[in-house]
C-alpha positions in Angstrom: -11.8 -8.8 -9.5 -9.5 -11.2 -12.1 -6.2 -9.4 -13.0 -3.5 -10.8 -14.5 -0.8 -11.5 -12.6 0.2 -13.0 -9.0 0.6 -10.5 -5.9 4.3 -10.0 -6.3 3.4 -8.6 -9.5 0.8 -6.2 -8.7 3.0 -5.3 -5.5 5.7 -4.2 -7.9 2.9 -2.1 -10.1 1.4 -0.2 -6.9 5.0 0.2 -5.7 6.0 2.1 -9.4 3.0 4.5 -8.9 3.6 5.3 -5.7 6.8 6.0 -6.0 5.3 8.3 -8.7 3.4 10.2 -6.4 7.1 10.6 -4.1 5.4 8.2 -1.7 6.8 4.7 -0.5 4.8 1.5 -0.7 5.7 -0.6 3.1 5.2 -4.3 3.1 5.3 -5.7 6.9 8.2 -7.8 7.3 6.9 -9.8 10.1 3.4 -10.0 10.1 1.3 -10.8 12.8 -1.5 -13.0 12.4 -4.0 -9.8 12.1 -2.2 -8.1 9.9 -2.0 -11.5 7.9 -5.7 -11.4 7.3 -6.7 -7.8 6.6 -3.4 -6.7 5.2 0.2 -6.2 5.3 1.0 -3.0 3.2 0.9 1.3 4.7 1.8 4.3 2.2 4.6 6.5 3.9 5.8 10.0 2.8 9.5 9.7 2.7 10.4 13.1 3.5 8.5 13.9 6.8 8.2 9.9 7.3 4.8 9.9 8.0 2.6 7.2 7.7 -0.5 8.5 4.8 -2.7 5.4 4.5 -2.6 2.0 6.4 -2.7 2.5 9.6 -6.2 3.3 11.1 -6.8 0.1 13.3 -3.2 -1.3 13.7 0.0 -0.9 11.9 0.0 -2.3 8.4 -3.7 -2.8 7.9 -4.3 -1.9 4.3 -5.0 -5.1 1.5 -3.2 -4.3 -1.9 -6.3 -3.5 -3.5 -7.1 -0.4 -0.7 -3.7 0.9 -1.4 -4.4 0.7 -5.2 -7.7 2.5 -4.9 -6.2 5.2 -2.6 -3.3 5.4 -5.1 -5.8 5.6 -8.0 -7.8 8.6 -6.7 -4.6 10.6 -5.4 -3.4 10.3 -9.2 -6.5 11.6 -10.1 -6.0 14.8 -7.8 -2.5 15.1 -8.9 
């Protein structure tokens, strides 16, 4: 899917709604090569810390657009 925009962009637009939904958008600092193929972002509740979406196989496993779509359906909840 086109959208306009580079990633640094669309980082900062998942990053606003998150922070929306009280929830914090973590980029790995020092990716692995891994995580540099499959990923590089997790969703974290900031109060109890704990890690919501990203983390199933290995730390920091969720692309943008995953983090978008979980994002999407939790505003649709909300």
């Amino acid at each position: 899917m086109s959208r306009p925009g580079g990633e640094r962009s669309i980082e900062r637009r998942v990053r606003r709604v998150a922070t929306r939904l009280g929830l914090h958008l973590m980029i790995a600092d020092k990716p692995d090569a891994q995580v540099r193929a499959h990923g590089g972002y997790m969703l974290r509740e900031p109060i109890t810390m704990r890690i919501i979406f990203g983390n199933k196989d290995y730390p920091y496993c969720a692309d943008i657009e995953e983090i978008e779509a979980f994002l999407e359906a939790r505003q649709e909840t909300a």
